[in-house]
Structures are given as C-alpha cells and as structure tokens.
C-alpha positions in Angstrom: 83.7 112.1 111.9 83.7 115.4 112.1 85.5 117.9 115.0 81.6 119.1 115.5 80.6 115.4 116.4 83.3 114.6 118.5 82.6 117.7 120.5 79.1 117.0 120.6 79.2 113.2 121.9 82.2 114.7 124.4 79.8 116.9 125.6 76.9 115.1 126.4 79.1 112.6 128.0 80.1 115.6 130.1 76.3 117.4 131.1 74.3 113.8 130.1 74.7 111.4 133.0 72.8 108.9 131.5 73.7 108.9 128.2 77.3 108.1 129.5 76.1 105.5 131.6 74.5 104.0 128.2 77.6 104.7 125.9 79.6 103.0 128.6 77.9 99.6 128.7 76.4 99.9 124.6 78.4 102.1 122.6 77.5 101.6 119.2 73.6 101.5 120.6 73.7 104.6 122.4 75.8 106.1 119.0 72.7 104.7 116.6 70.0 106.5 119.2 71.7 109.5 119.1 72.2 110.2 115.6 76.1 110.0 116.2 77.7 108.0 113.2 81.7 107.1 113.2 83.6 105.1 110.8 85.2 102.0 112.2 88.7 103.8 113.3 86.7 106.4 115.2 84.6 104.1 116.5 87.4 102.0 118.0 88.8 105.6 119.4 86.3 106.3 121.0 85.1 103.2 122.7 89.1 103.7 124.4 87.5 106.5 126.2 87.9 106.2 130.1 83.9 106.8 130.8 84.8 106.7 134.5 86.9 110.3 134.1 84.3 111.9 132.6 82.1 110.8 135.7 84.7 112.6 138.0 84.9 116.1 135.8 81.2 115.6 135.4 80.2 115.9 138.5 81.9 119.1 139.1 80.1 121.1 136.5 76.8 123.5 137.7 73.5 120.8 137.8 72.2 124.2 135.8 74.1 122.9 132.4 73.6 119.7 133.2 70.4 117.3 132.1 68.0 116.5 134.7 66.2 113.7 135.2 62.7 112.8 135.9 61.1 109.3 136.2 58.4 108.9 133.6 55.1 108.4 135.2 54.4 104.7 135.9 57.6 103.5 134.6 61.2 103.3 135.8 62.7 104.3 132.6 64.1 108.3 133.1 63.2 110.8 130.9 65.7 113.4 130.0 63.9 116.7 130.3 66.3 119.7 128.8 67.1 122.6 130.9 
C-alpha cells in the first residue's frame, strides 16, 4: 500500500459520504470497486478504522469539496456526480 492510497481512500472517506457508508458495511467490496488494493495487514488496518469519526469531521468540511448526490432517474440508487 502505498502513502498515495492510503491518502486517497482517507480522503474519499472524508468528501465521499457514500462511499464511507459502503466501506463501513463492505469493505473489501467497496476497496475492489474502487480500484483500492491492500495486502492482508493493511487490509486488517484499515477495516479498524472508526467510520463513525470520519462522519463527525466530515460533516464539517464545505458541501463545495464534498461529492453531491443525485438520484438516478427512475431508480433509487445515487449517483455520484463530481464537483
């Protein structure tokens, strides 16, 4: 794993609400989606994380760095749109 990786997953559990939301109930789904790929330590290191404090910090930061969300038409799957 590289420091890049770690940053980025950190990160988008910081501005991505519902990509924490997915890495909180599947990690090892939401890592294989996302391209992110641990070895079996890092893996375990990261599962450890406390989800729920990144929710807190989260919702501090400006909505203008943060993902939005819209509902895709006719479905109730969101759709991340990038600002």
């Amino acid at each position: 794993m590289s420091q890049e990786s770690v940053e980025r997953f950190l990160g988008r559990l910081l501005t991505d609400d519902n990509f924490r939301n997915y890495a909180s109930k599947s990690f090892a789904r939401a890592c294989i989606k996302e391209g992110f790929h641990f070895t079996e330590e890092e893996s375990v290191i990261m599962r450890n994380i406390n989800f729920g404090s990144f929710v807190a910090l989260s919702n501090q930061l400006d909505k203008g760095i943060k993902r939005s969300v819209i509902k895709k038409r006719g479905s109730s799957e969101p759709e991340q749109k990038h600002v």
